[in-house]
N, C-alpha and C positions, 0 to 999 in steps of 0.2 A: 628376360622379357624386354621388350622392343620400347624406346621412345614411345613411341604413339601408343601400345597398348598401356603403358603406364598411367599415360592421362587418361586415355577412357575411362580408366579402372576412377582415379583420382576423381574424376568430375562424376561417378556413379557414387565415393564415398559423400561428395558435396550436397548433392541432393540428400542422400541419407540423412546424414546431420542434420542437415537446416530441416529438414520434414521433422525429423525427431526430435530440435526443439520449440516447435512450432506445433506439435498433435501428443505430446508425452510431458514434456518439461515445465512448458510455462501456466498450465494448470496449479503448479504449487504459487506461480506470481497471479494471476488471476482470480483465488478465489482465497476464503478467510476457512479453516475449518472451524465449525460453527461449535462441535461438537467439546470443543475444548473448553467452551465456557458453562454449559451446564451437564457436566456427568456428575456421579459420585464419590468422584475420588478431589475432584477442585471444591463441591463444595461442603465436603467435610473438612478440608482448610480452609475454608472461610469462614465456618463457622467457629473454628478453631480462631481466628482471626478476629471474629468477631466477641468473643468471650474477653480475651488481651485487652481489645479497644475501653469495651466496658470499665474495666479496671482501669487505663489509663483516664478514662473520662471522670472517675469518683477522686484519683491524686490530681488531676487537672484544675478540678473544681475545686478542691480544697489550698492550692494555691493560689487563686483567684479569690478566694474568700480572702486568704492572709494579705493579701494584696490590695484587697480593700480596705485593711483594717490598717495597714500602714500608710493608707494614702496613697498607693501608688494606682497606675494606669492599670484598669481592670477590665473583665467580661462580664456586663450586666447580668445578675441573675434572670434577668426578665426573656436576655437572651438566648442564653442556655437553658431556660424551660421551654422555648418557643422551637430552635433548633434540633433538640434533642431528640423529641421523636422525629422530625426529616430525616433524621441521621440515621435513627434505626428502619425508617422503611425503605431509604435508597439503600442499604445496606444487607436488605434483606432478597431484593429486587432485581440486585444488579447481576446476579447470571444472565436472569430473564433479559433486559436490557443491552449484555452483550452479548448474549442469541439470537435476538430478533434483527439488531442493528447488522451482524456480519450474514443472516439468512439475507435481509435486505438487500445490504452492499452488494453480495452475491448474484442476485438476482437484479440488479442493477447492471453489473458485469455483463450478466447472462443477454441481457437484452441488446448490453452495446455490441456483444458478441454475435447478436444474429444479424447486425445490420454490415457488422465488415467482415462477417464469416464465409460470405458468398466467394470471396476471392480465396480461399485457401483450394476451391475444386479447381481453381486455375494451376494444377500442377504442372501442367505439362508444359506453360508455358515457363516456368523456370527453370523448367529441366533441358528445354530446347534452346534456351539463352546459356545457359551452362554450356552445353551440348557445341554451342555456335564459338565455344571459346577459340583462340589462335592455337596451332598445332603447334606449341614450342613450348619446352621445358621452361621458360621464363617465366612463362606466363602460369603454369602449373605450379611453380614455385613459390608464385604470388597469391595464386589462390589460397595456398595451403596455410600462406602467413595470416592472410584473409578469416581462415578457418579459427586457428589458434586465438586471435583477437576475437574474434564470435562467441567462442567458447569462454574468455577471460569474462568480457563483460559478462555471458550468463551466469556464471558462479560468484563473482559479485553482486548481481539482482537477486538471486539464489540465497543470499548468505543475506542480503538486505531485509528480504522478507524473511527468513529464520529469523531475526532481531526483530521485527515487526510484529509477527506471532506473538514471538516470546514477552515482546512489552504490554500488549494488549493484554497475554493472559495475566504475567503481574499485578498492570494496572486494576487487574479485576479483582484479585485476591487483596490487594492493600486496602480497597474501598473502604473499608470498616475504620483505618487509619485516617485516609482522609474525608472524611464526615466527621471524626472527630478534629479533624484541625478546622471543619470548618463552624463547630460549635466556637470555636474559643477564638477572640479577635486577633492575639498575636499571629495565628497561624493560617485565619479563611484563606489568604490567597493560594493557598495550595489547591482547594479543591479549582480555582480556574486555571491552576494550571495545568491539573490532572485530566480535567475536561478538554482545554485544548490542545495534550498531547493527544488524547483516544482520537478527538476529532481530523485530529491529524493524520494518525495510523490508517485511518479508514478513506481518506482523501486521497492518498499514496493508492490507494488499490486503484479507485479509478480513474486516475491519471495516470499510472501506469497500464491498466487496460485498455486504457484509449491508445496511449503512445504503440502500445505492441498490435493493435487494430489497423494502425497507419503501417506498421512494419509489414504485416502480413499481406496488407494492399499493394504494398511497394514488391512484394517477392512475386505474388503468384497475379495481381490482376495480371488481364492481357491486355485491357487497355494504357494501362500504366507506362510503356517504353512500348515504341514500335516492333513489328514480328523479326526484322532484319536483323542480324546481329551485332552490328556494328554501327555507332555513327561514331563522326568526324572522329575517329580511329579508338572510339573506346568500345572495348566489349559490354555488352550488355550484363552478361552476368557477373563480371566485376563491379559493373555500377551498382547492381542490384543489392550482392553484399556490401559494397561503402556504405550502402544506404543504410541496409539493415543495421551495418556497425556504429554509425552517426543515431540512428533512431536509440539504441541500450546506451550511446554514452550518453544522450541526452536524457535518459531513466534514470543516469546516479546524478547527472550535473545540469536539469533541468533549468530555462533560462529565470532575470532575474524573476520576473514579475508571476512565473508558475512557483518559484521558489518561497516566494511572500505567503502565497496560500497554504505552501504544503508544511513552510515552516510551523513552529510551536510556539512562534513569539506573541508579541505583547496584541500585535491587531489579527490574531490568527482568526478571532469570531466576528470583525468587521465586517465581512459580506454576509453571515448567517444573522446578525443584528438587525443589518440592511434589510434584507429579504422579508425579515420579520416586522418590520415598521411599516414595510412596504404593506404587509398584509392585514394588520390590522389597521390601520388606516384603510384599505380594501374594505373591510366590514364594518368598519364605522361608517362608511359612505351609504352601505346598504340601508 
């Protein structure tokens, strides 16, 4: 087979690829499957989960009793009667809670999805920058390198979100655990942490569907790089993948100040505090 049919062939598998992760693949990063948090088989281990808890909540209390009686630092009774049932009705709720929240999220997705979706019918003009590439094995060479880095980062956002799933659904099954760490004063601050990992997990979807919205703008708008295929000597459709390859590394090493929000640290709930101060103050003005 000839030089130049080699690259045809090469710049036809290019387009493939990047279409197929682009209309096949990034649907597992894009969306939560809902379905994971209320079937019959998660929440017959919760309830199972939730039987465990009970029992640790009667030796809990009966330590705290003794703990009073030696004078040491205790959990009011007054507070463990007041907490205890919170505990069994978030506890009872929270399928429900992480179904609605990931149908939401979803549907939040969905919607960021129709307003940068317009640009993926721009096939053709990434195929035509592709297309515009230089007739010379070097440059086919680099694409291909192009290709391989394309493919790393997706199987690491790949694998990011298998770990994202997989914590959410944990997080869902533990809840019975912590409700009871948060009856008892030694242990409440679990449940804020518990809370600002989930809010976390869910954050991560759409800041990463925003980020991949920008990518998809950058491969297929026409407006986006001019129709020529070359300026001051770069090809276009190498620019186009740096871009797309710059847009996924910045999905695992986003900068700092996105990094702050998506973390699970100490001010993870500072802007949703904000918001909310913000709002009742709004209704108290009414």
């Amino acid at each position: 087979m000839s030089a130049p049919d080699l690259i045809v062939r090469e710049r036809g598998f290019v387009v493939e690829f990047v279409n197929w992760i682009f209309t096949d693949m990034l649907k597992y990063v894009l969306f939560t499957p809902f379905e994971l948090f209320k079937n019959p088989a998660m929440i017959g281990i919760l309830l199972k989960m939730s039987g465990v808890s009970m029992a640790v909540v009667t030796v809990l209390t009966m330590i705290e009793g003794l703990k009073r009686t030696l004078s040491l630092s205790y959990t009011p009774m007054s507070q463990i009667a007041v907490r205890f049932p919170i505990a069994i009705v978030v506890s009872a709720i929270v399928p429900f809670i992480f179904y609605y929240t990931a149908i939401g999220v979803n549907e939040l997705v969905s919607y960021m999805g129709l307003i940068t979706g317009g640009a993926m019918e721009g096939n053709d003009v990434f195929v035509n920058h592709l297309t515009g590439l230089s007739n010379s094995i070097f440059m086919s060479v680099l694409t291909f390198f192009f290709l391989i880095a394309l493919g790393f980062y997706l199987f690491k956002i790949l694998l990011y979100h298998a770990y994202r799933w997989f914590g959410l659904m944990f997080n869902m099954l533990v809840t019975p655990f912590v409700m009871v760490s948060y009856i008892f004063k030694p242990f409440e601050s679990i449940l804020s942490m518990w809370t600002k990992d989930n809010i976390q997990k869910f954050f991560v979807q759409v800041a990463h569907s925003f980020m991949l919205g920008l990518i998809a703008i950058i491969l297929y708008s026409p407006n986006m790089l001019p129709t020529h295929s070359a300026w001051q000597g770069m090809e276009y459709g190498i620019v186009k993948i740096m871009l797309a390859i710059g847009g996924l590394h910045m999905m695992l090493n986003p900068p700092g100040w996105v990094r702050g929000m998506m973390d699970s640290g100490a001010n993870s709930l500072a802007p949703l505090k904000t918001i909310g101060r913000l709002a009742r103050f709004a209704i108290l003005k009414r």
